[in-house]
N, C-alpha and C positions, 0 to 999 in steps of 0.2 A: 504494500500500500504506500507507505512510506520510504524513501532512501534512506541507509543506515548513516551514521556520524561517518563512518571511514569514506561511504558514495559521496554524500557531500564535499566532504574534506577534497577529496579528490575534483570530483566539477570545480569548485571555485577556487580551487586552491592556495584556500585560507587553512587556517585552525581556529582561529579564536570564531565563538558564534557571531560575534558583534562584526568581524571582518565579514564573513562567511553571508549575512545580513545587509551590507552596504552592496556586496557583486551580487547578490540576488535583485536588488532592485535596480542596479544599474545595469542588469541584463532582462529585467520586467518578468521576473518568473516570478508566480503567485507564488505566495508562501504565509504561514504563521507564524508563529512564537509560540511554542508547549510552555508547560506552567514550569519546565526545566529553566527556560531561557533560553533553549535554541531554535533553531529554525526547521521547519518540518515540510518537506515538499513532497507532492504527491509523484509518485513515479511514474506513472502515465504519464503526464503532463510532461516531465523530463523526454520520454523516449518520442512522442508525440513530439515537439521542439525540436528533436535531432534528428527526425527524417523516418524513424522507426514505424512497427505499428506494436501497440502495446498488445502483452499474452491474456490473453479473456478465458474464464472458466466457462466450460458448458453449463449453458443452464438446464435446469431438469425441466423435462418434458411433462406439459401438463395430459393424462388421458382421462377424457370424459366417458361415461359408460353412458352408452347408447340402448 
């Protein structure tokens, strides 16, 4: 769902979250702040951005009995 601290670390290549927080928005990628204080970005959104298509789980099939 989320990138881990080392995925991040690596995309923006900061460490501190407060770095990590300034190249998020100077690259305009959504993101929040968990109640840790870091930055939390959705993974989709990442591979979606970089030309990817993100892995989707099958959905379960609904059967109606007829």
């Amino acid at each position: 769902m989320f990138l881990t601290e080392s995925e991040l670390q690596i995309l923006s290549g900061k460490v501190k979250p407060s770095a990590q927080v300034r190249w998020l928005k100077a690259e305009k990628i959504a993101h929040i702040i968990g109640g840790d204080g870091k930055p939390k970005v959705l993974r989709d959104l990442v591979v979606a951005r970089l030309g990817g298509t993100a892995q989707t789980r099958p959905e379960p099939q609904l059967r109606l009995a007829s």
